[in-house]
PDB file of N, CA, C and O in Angstrom:
ATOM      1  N   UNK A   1     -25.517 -22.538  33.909  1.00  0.00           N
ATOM      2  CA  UNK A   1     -25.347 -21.396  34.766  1.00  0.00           C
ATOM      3  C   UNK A   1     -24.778 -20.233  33.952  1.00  0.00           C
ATOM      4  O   UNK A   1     -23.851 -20.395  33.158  1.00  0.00           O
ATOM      5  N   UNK A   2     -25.259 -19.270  34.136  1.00  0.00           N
ATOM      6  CA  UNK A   2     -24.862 -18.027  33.396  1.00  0.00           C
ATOM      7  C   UNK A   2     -23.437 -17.296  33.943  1.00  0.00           C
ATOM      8  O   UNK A   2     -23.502 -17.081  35.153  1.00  0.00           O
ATOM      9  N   UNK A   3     -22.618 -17.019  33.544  1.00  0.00           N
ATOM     10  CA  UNK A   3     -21.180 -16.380  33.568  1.00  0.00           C
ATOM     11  C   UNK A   3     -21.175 -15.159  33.179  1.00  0.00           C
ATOM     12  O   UNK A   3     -20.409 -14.884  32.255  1.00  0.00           O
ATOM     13  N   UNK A   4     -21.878 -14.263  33.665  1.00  0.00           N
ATOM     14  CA  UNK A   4     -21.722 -12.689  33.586  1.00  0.00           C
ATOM     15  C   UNK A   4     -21.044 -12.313  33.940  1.00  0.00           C
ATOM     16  O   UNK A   4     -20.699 -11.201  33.541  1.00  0.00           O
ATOM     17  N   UNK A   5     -20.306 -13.019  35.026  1.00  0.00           N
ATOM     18  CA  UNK A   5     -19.415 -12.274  35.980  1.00  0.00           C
ATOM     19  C   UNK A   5     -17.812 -11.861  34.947  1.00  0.00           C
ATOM     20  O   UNK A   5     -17.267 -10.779  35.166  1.00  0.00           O
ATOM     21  N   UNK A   6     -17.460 -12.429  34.320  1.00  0.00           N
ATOM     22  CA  UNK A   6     -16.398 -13.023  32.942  1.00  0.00           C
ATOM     23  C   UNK A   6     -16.618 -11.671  32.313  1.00  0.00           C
ATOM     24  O   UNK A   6     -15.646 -10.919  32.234  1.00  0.00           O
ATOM     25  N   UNK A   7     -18.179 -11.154  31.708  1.00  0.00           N
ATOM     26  CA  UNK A   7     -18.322 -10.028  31.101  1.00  0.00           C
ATOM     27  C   UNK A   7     -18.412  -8.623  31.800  1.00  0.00           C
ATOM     28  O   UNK A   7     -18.810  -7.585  31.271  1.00  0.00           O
ATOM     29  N   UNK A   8     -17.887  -8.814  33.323  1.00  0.00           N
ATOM     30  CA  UNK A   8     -18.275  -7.530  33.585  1.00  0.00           C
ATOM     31  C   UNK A   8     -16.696  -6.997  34.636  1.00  0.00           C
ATOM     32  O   UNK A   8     -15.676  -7.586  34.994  1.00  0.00           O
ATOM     33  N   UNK A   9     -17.093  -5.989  34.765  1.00  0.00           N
ATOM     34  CA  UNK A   9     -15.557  -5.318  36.103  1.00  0.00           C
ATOM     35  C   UNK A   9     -16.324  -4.753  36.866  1.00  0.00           C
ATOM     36  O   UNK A   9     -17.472  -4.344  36.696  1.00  0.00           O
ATOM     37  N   UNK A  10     -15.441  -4.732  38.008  1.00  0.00           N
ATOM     38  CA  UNK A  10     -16.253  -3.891  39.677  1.00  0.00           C
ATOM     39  C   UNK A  10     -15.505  -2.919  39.132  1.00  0.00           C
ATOM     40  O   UNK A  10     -14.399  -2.927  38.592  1.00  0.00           O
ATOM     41  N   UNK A  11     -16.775  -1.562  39.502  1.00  0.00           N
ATOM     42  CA  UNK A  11     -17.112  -0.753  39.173  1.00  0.00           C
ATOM     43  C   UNK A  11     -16.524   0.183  40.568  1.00  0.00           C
ATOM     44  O   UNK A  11     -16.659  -0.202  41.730  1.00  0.00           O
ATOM     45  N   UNK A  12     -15.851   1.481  40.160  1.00  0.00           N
ATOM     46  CA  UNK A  12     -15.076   2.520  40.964  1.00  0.00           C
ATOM     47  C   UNK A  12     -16.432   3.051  41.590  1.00  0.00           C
ATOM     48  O   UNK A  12     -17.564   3.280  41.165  1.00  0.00           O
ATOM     49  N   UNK A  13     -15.533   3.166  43.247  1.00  0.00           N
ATOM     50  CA  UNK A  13     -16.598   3.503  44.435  1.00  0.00           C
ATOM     51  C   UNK A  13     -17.897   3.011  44.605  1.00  0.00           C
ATOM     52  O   UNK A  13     -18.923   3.650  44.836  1.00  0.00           O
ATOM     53  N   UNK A  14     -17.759   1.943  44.481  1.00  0.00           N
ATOM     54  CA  UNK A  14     -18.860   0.734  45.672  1.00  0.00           C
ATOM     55  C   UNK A  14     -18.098   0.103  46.432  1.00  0.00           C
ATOM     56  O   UNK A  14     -16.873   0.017  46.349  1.00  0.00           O
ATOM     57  N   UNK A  15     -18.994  -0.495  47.421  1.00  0.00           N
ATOM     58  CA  UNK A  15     -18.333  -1.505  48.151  1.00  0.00           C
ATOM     59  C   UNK A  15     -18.302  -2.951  47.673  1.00  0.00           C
ATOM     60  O   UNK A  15     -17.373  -3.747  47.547  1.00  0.00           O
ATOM     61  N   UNK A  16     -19.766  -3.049  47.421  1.00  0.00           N
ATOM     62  CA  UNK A  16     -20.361  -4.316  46.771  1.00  0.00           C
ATOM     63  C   UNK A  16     -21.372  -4.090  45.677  1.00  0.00           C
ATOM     64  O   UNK A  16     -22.073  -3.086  45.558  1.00  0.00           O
ATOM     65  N   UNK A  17     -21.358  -5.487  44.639  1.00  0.00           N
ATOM     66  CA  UNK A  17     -21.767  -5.967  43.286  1.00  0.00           C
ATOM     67  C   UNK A  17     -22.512  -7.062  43.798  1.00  0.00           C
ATOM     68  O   UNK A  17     -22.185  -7.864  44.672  1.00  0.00           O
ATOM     69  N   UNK A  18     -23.875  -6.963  42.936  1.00  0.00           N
ATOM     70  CA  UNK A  18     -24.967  -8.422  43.071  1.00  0.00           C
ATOM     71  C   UNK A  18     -24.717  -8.908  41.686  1.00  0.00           C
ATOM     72  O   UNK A  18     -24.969  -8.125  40.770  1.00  0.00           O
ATOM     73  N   UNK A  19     -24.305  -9.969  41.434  1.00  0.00           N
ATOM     74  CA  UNK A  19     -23.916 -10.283  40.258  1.00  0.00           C
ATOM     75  C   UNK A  19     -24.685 -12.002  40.533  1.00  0.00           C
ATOM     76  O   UNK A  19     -24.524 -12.653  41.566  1.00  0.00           O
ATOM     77  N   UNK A  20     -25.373 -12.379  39.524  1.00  0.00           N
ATOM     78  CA  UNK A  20     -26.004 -13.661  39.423  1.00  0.00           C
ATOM     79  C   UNK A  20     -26.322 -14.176  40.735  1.00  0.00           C
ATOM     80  O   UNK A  20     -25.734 -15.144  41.216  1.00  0.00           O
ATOM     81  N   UNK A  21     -27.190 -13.579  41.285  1.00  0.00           N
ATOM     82  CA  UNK A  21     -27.851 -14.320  42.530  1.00  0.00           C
ATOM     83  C   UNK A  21     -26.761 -13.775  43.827  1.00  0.00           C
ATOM     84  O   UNK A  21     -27.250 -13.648  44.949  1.00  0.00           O
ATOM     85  N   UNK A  22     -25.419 -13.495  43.631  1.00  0.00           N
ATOM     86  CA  UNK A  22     -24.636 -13.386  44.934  1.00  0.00           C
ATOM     87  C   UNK A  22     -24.079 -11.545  45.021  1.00  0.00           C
ATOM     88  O   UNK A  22     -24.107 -10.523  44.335  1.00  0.00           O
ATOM     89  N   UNK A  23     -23.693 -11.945  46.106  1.00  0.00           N
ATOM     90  CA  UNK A  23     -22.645 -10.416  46.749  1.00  0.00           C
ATOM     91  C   UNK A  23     -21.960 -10.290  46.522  1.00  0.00           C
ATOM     92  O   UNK A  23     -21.447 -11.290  47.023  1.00  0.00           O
ATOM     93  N   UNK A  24     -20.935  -9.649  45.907  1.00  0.00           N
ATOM     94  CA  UNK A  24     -19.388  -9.954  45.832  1.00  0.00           C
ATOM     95  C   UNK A  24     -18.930  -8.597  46.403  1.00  0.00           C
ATOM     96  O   UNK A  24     -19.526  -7.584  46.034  1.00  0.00           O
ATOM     97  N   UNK A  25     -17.645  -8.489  47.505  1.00  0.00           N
ATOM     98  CA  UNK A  25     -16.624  -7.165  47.319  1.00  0.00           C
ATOM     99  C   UNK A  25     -16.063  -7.249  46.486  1.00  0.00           C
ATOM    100  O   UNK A  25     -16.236  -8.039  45.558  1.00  0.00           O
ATOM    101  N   UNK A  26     -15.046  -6.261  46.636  1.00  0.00           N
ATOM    102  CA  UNK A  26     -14.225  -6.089  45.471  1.00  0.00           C
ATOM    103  C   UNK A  26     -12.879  -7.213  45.776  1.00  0.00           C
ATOM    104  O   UNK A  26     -12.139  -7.195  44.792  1.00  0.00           O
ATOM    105  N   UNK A  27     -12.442  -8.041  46.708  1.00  0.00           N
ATOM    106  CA  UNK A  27     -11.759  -8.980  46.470  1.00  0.00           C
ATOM    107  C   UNK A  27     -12.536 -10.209  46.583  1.00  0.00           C
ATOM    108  O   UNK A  27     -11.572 -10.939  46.815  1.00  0.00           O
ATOM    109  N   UNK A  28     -13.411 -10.906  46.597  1.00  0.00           N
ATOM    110  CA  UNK A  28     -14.742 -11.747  46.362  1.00  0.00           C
ATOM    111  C   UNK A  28     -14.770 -11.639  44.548  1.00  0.00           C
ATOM    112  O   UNK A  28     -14.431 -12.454  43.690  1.00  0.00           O
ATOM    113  N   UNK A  29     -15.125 -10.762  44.491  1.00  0.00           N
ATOM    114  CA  UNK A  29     -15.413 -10.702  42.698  1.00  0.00           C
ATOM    115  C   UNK A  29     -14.074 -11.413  42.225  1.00  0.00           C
ATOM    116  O   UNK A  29     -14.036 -12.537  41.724  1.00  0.00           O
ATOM    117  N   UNK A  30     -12.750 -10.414  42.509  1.00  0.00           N
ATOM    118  CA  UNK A  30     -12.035 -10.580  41.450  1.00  0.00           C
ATOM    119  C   UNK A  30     -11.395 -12.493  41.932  1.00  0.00           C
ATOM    120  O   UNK A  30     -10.894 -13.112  40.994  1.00  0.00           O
ATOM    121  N   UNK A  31     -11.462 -13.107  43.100  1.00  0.00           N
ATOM    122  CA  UNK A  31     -11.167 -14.421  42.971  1.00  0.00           C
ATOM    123  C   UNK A  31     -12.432 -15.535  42.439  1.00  0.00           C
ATOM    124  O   UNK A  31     -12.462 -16.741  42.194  1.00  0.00           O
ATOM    125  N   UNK A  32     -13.250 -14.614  42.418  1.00  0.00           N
ATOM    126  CA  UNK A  32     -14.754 -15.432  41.909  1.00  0.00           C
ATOM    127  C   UNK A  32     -14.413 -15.641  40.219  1.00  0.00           C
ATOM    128  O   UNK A  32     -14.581 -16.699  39.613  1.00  0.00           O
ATOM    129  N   UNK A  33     -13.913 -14.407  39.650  1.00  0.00           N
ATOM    130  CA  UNK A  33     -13.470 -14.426  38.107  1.00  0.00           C
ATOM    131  C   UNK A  33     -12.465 -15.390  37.860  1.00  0.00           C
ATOM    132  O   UNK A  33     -12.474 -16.239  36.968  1.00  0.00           O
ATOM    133  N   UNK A  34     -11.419 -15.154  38.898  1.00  0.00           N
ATOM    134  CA  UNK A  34     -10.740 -16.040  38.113  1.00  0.00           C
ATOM    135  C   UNK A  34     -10.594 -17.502  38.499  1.00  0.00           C
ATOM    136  O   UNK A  34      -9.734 -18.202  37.964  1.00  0.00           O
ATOM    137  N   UNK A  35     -11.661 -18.103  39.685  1.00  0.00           N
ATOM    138  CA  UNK A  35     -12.446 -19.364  39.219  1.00  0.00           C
ATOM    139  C   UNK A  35     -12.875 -19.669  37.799  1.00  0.00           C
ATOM    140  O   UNK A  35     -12.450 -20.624  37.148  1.00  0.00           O
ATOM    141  N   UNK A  36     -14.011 -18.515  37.251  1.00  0.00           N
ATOM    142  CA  UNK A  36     -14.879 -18.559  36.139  1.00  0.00           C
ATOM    143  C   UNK A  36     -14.071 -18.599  35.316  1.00  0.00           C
ATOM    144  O   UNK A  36     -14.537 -19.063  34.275  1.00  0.00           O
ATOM    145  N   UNK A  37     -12.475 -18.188  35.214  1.00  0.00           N
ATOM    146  CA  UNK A  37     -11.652 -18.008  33.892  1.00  0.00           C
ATOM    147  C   UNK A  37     -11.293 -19.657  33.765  1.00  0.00           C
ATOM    148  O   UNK A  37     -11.115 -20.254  32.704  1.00  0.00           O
ATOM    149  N   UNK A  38     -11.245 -20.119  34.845  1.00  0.00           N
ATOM    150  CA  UNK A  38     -10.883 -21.817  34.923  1.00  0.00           C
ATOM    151  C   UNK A  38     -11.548 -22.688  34.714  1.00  0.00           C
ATOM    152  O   UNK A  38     -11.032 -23.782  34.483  1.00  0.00           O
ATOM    153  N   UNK A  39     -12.940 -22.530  34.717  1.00  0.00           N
ATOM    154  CA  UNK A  39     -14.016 -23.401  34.124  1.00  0.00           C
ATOM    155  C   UNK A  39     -14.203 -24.084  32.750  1.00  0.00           C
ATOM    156  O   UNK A  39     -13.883 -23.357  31.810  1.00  0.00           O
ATOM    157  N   UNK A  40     -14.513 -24.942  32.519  1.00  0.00           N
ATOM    158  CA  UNK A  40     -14.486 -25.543  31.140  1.00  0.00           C
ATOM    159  C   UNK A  40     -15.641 -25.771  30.886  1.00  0.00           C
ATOM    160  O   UNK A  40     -16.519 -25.934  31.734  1.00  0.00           O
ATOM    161  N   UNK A  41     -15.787 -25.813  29.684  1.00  0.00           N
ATOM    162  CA  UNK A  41     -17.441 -25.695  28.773  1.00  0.00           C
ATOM    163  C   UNK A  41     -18.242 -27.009  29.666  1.00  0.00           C
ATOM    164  O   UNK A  41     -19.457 -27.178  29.559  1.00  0.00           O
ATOM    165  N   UNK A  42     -17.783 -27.472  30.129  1.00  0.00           N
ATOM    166  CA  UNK A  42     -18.562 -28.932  31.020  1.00  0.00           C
ATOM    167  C   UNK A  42     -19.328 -28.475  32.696  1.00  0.00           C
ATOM    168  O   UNK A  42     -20.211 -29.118  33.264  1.00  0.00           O
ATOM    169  N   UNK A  43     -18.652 -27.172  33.205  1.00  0.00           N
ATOM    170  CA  UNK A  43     -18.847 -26.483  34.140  1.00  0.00           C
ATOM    171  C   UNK A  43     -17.452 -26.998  35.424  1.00  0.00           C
ATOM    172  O   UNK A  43     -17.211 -26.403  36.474  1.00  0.00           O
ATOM    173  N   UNK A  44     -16.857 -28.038  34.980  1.00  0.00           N
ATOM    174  CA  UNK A  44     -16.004 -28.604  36.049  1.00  0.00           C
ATOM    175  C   UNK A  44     -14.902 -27.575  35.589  1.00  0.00           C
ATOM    176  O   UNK A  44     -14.676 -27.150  34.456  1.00  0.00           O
ATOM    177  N   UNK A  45     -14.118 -27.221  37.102  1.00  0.00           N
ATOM    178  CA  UNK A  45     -12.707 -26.686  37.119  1.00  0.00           C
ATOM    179  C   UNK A  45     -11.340 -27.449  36.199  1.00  0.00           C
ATOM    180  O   UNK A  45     -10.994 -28.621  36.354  1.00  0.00           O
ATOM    181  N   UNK A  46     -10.849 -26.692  35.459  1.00  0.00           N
ATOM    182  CA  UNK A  46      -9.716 -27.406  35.055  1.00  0.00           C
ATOM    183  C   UNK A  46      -8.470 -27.183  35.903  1.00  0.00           C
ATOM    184  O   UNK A  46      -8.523 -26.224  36.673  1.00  0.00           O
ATOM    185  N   UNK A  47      -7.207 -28.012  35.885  1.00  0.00           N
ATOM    186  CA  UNK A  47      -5.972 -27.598  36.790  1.00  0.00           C
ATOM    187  C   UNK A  47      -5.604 -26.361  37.098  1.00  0.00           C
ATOM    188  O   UNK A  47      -5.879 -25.375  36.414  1.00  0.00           O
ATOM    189  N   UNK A  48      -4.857 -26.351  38.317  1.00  0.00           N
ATOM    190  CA  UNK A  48      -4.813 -24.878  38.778  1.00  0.00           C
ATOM    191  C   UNK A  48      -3.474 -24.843  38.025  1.00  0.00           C
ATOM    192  O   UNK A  48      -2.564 -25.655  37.860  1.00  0.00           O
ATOM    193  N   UNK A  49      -3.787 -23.190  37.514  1.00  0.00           N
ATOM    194  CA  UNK A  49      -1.995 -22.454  37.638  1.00  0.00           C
ATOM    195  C   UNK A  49      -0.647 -22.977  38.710  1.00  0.00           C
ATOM    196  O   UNK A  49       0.504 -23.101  38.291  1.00  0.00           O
ATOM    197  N   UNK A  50      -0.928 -23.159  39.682  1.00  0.00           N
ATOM    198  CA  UNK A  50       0.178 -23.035  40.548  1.00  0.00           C
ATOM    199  C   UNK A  50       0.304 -24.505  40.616  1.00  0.00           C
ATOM    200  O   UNK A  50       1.234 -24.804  41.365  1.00  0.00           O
ATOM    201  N   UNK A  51      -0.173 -25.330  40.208  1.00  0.00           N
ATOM    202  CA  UNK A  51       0.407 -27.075  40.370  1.00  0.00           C
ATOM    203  C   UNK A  51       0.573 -27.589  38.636  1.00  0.00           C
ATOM    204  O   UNK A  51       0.950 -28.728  38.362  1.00  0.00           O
TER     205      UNK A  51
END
């Protein structure tokens, strides 16, 4: 699966970004990233920050 989302920022005055097949707002994107920042080269999530 491709991770563009990692290479890019929501962009001043839109509402919404089509980024790899989906919609994102602007709070959609930025918790979608930092899923993608948690991902490991295998595609599975590694442990969360807060535990």
């Amino acid at each position: 699966m491709k991770k563009r989302i990692l290479h890019m920022d929501f962009p001043d005055g839109i509402k919404t970004v089509f980024v790899d097949g989906k919609r994102y707002t602007y709070k959609d994107f930025e918790l979608a990233l930092k899923r993608e920042k948690r991902r490991s080269k295998n595609g599975r999530f590694s442990h969360s920050e807060n535990s």
